[in-house]
ROPALUM-61746 format. One record per atom (N, C-alpha, C): z, x, y; residue number from 1; chain; residue in three letters. Coordinates in pm, 1 decimal. Layout:
BEGIN
+----------+----------+----------+-----+----+-----+
|       pz |       px |       py |   i | ch |  aa |
+----------+----------+----------+-----+----+-----+
|        Z |        X |        Y | NUM |  A | Ala |
...
+----------+----------+----------+-----+----+-----+
//
This chain:
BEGIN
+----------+----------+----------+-----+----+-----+
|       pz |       px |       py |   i | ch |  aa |
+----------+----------+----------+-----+----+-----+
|  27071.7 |  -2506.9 |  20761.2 |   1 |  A | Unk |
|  27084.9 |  -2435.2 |  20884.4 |   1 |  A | Unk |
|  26955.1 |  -2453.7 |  20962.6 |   1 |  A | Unk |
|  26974.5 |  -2445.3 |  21049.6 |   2 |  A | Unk |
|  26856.8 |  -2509.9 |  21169.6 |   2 |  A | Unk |
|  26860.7 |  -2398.5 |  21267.2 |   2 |  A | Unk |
|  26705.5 |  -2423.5 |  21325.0 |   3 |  A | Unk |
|  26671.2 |  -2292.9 |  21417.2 |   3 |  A | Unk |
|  26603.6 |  -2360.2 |  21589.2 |   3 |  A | Unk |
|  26600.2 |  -2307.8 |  21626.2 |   4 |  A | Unk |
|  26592.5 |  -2382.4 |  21776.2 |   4 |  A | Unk |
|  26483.3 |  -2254.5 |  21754.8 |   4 |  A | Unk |
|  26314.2 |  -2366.5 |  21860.0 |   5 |  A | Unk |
|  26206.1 |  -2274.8 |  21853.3 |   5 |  A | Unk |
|  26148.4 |  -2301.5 |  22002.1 |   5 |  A | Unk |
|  26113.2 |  -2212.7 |  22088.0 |   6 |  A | Unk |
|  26092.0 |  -2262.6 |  22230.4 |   6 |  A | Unk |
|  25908.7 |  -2306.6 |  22182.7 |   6 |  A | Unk |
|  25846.0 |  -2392.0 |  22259.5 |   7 |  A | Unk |
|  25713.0 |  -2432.0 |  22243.1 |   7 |  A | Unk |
|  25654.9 |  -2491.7 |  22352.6 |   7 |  A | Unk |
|  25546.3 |  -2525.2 |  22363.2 |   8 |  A | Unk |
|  25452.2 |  -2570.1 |  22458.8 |   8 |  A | Unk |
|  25466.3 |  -2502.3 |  22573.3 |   8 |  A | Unk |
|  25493.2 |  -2350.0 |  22553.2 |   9 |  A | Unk |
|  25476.9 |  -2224.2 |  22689.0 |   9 |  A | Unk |
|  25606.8 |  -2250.3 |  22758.9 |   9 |  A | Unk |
|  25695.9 |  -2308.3 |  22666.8 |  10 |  A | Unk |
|  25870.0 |  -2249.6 |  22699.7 |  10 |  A | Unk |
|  25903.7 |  -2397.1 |  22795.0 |  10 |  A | Unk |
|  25818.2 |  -2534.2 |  22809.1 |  11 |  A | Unk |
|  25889.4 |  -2633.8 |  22829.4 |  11 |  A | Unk |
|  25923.7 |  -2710.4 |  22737.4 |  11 |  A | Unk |
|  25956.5 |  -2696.6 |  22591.1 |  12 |  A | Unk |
|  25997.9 |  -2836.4 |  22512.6 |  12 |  A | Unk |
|  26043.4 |  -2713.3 |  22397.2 |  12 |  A | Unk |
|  26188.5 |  -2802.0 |  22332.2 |  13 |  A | Unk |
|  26219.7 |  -2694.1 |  22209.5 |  13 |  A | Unk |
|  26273.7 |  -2824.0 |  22073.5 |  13 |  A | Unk |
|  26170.0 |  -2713.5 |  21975.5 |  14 |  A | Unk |
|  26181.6 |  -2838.7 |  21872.7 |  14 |  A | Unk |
|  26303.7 |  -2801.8 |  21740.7 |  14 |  A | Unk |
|  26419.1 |  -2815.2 |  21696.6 |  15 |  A | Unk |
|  26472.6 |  -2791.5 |  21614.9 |  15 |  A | Unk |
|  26387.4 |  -2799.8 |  21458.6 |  15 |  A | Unk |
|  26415.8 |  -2656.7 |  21429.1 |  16 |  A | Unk |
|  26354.5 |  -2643.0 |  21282.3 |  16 |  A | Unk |
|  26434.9 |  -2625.3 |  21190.7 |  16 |  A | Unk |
|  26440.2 |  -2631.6 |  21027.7 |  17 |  A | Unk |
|  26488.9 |  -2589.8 |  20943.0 |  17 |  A | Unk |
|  26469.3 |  -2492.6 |  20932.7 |  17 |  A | Unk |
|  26577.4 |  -2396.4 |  20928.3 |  18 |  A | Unk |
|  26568.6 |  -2221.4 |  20871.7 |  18 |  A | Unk |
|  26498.7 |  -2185.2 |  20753.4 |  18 |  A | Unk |
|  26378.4 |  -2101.6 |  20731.3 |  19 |  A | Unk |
|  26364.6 |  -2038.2 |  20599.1 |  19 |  A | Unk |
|  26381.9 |  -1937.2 |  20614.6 |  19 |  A | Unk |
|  26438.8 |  -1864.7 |  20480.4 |  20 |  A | Unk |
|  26485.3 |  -1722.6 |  20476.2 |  20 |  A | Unk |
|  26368.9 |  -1702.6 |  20349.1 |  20 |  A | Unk |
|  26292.0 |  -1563.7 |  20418.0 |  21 |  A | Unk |
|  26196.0 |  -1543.0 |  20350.1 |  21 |  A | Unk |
|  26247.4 |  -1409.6 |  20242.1 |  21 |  A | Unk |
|  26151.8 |  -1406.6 |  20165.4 |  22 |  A | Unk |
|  26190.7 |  -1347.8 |  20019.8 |  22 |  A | Unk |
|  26067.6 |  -1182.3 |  20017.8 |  22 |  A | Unk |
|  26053.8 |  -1143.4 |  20173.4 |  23 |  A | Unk |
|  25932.9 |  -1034.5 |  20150.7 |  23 |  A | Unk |
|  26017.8 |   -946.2 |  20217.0 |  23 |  A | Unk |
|  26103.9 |   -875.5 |  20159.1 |  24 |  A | Unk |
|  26218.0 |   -770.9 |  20233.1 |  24 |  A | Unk |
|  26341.4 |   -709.1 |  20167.6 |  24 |  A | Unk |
|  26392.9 |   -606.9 |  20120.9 |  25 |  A | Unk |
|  26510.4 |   -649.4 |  20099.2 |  25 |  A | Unk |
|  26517.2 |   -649.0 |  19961.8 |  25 |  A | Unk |
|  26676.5 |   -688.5 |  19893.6 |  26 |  A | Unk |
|  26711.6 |   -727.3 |  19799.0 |  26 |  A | Unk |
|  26624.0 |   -847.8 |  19731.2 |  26 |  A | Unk |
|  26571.0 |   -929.2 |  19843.8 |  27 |  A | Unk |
|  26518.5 |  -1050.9 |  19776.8 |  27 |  A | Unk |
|  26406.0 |  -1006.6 |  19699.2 |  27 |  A | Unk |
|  26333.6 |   -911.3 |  19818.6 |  28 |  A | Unk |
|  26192.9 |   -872.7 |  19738.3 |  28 |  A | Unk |
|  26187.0 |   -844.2 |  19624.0 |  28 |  A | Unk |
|  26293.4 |   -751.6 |  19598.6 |  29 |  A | Unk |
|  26298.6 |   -643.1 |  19497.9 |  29 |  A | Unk |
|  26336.5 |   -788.0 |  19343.0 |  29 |  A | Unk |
|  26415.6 |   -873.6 |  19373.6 |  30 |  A | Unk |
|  26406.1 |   -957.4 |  19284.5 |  30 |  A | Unk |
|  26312.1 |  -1024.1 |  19239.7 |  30 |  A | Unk |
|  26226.0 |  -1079.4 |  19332.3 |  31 |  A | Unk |
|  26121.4 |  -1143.1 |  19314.4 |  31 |  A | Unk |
|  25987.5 |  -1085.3 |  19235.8 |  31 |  A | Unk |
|  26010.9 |   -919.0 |  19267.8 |  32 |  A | Unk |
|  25907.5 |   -824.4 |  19214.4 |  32 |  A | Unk |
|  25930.8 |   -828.9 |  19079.6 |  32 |  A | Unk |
|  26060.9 |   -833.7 |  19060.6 |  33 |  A | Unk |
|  26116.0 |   -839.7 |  18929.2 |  33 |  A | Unk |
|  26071.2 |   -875.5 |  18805.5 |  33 |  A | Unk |
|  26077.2 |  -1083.7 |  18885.5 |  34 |  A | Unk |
|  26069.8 |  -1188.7 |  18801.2 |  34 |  A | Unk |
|  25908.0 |  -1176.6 |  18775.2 |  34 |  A | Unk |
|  25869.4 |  -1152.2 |  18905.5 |  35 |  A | Unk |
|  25676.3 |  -1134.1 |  18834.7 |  35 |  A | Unk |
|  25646.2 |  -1046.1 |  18759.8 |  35 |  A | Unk |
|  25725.0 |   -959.9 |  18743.3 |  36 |  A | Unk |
|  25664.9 |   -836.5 |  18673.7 |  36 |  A | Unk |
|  25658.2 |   -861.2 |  18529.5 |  36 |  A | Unk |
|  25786.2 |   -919.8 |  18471.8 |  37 |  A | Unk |
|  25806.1 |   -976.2 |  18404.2 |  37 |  A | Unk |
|  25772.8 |  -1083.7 |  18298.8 |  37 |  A | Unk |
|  25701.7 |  -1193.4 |  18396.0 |  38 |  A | Unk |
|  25620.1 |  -1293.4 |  18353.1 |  38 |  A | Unk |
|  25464.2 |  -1287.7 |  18319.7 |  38 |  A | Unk |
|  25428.5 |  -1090.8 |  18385.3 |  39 |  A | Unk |
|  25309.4 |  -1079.2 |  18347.0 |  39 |  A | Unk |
|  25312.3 |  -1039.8 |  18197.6 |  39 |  A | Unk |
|  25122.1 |  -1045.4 |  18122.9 |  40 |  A | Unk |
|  25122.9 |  -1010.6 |  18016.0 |  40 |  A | Unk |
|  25177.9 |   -852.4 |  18003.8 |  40 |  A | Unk |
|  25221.2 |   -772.4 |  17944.1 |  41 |  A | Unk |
|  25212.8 |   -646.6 |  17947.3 |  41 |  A | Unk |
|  25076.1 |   -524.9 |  17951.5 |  41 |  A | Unk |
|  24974.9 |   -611.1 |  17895.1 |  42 |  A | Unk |
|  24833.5 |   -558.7 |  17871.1 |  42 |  A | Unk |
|  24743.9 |   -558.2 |  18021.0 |  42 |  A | Unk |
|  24859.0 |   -665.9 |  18101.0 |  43 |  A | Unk |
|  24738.6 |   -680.4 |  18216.2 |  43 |  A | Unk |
|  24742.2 |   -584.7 |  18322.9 |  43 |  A | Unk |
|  24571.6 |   -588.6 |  18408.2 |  44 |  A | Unk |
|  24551.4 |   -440.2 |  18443.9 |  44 |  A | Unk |
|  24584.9 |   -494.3 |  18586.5 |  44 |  A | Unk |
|  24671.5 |   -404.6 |  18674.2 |  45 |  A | Unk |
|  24715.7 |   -449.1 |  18825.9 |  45 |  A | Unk |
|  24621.2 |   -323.5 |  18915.5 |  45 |  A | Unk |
|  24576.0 |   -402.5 |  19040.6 |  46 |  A | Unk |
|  24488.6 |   -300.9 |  19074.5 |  46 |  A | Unk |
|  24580.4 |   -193.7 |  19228.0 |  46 |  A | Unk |
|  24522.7 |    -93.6 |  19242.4 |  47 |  A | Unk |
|  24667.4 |    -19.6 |  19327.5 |  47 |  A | Unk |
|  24561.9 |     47.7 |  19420.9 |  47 |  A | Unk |
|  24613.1 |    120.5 |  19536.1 |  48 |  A | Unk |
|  24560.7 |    219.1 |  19629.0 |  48 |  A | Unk |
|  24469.0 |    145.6 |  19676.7 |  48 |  A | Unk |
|  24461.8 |     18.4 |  19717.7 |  49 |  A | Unk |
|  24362.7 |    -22.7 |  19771.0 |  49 |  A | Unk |
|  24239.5 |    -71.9 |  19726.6 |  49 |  A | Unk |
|  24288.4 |    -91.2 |  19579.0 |  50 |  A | Unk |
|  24143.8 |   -153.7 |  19501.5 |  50 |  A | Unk |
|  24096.9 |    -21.6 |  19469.9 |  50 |  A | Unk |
|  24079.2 |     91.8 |  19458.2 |  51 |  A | Unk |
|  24041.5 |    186.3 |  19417.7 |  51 |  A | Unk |
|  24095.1 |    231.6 |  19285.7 |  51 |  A | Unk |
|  24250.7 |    248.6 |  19256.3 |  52 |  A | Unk |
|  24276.8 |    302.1 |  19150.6 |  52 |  A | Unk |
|  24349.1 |    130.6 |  19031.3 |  52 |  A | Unk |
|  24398.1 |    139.6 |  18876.8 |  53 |  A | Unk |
|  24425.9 |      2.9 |  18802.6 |  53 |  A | Unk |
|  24581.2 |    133.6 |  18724.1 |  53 |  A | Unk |
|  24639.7 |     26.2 |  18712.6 |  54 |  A | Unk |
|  24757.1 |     61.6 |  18626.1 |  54 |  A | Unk |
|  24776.2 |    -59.0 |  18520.2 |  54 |  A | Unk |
|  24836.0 |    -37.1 |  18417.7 |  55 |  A | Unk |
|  24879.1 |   -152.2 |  18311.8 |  55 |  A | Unk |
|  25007.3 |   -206.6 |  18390.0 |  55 |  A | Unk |
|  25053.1 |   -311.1 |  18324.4 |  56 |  A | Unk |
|  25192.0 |   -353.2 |  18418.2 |  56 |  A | Unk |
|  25292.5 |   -287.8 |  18348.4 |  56 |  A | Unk |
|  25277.0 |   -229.1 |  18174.2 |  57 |  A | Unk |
|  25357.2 |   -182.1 |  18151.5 |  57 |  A | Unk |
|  25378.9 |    -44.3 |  18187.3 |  57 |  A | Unk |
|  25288.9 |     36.1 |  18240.3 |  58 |  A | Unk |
|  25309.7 |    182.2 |  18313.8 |  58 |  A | Unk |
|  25342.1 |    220.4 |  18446.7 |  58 |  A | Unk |
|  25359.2 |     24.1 |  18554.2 |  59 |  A | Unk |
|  25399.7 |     53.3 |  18628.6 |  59 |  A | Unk |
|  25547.5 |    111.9 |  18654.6 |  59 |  A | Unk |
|  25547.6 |    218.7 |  18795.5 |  60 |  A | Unk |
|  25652.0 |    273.0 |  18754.0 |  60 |  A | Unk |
|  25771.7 |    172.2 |  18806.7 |  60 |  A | Unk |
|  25931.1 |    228.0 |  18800.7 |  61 |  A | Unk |
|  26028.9 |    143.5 |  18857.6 |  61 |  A | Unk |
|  26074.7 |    242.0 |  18954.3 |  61 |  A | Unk |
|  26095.8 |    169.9 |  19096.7 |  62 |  A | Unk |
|  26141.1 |    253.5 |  19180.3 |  62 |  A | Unk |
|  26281.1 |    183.6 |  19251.9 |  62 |  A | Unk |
|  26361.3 |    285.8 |  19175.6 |  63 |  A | Unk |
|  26526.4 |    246.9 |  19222.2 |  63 |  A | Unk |
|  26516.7 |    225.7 |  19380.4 |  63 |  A | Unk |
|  26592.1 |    128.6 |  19399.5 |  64 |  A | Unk |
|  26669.2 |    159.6 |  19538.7 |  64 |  A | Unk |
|  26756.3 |    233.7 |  19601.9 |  64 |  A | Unk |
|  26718.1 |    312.5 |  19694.3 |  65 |  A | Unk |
|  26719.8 |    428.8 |  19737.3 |  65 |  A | Unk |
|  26863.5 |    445.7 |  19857.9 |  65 |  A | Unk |
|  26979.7 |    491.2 |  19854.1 |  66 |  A | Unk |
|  27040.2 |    508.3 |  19966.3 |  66 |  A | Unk |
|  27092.3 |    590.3 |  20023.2 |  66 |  A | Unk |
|  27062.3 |    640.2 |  20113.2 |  67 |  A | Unk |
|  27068.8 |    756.4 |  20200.2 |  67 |  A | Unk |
|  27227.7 |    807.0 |  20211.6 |  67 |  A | Unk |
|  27288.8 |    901.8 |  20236.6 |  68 |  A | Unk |
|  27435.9 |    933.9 |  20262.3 |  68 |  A | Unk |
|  27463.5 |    972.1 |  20420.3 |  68 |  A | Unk |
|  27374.5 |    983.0 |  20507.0 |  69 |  A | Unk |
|  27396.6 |   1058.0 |  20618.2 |  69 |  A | Unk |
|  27291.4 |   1018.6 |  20678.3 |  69 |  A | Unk |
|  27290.8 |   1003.7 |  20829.3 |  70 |  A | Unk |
|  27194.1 |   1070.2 |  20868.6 |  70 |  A | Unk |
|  27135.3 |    907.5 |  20944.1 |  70 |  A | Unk |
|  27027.1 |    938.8 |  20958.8 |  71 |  A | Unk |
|  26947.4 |    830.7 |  21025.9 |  71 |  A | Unk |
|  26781.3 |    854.2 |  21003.1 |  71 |  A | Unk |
|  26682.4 |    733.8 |  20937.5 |  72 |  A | Unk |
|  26582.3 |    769.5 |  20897.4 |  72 |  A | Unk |
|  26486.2 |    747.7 |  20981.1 |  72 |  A | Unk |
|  26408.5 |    810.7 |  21030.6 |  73 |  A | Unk |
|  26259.6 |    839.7 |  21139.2 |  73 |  A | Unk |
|  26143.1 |    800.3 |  21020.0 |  73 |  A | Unk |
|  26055.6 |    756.9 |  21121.4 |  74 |  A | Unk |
|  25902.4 |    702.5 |  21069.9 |  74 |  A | Unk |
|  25813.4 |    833.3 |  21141.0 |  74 |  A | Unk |
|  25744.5 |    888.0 |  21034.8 |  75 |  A | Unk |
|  25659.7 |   1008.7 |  21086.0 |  75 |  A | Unk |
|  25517.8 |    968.3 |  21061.3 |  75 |  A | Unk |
|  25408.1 |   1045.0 |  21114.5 |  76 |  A | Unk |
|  25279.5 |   1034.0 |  21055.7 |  76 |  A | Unk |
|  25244.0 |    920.7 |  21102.0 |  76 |  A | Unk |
|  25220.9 |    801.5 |  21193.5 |  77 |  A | Unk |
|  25197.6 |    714.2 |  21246.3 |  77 |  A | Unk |
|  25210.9 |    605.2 |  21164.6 |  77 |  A | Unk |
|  25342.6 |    626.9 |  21131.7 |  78 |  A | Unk |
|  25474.6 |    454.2 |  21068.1 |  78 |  A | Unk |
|  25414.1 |    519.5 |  20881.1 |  78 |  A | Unk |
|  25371.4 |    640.7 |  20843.5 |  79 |  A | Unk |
|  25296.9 |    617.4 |  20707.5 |  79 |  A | Unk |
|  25483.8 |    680.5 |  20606.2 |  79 |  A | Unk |
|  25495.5 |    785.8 |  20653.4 |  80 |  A | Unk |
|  25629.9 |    818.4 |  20649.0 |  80 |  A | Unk |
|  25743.5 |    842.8 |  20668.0 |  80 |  A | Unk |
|  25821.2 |    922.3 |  20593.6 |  81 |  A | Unk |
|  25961.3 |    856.7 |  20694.6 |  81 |  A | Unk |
|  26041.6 |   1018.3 |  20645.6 |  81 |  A | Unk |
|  26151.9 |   1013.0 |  20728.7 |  82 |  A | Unk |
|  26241.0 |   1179.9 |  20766.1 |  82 |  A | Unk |
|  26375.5 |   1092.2 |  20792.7 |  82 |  A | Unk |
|  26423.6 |   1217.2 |  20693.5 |  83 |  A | Unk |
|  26570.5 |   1179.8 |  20724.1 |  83 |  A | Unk |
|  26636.1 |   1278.5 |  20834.0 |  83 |  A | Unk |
|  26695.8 |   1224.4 |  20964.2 |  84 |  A | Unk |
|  26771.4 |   1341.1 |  21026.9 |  84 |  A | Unk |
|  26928.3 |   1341.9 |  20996.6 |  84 |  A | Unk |
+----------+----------+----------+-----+----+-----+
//
């Protein structure tokens, strides 16, 4: 699948090959998977910004989450989120 990209300030358009990226989504969540996986269990992953370390085996698992109602808002300047 191919993508049409406007360039040189919108006079010339160059046909590209589509990539569908893997940082989103179902994909992510797979991909998090397979690494998690392939790490040692002993090894230390660092979190909060380089401040705090977890083992990979104490990281936690966080289901995917789906809402029943409603519509979800970003609060706190994009940090959290509200369900209305």
């Amino acid at each position: 699948m191919s993508t049409k990209l406007v360039i040189e300030r919108g006079t010339g358009i160059r046909e590209v090959e589509r990539v569908f990226t893997i940082w989103s989504g179902e994909a992510f969540l797979e991909y998090q998977k397979k690494k998690m996986f392939s790490l040692s269990p002993n090894m230390i992953i660092s979190t909060k910004r380089g401040t705090g370390s977890l083992k990979v085996v104490e990281y936690p698992y966080v289901p995917k989450k789906m809402h029943l109602g409603g519509f979800i808002i970003s609060t706190g300047r994009g940090t959290g989120t509200r369900l209305l």
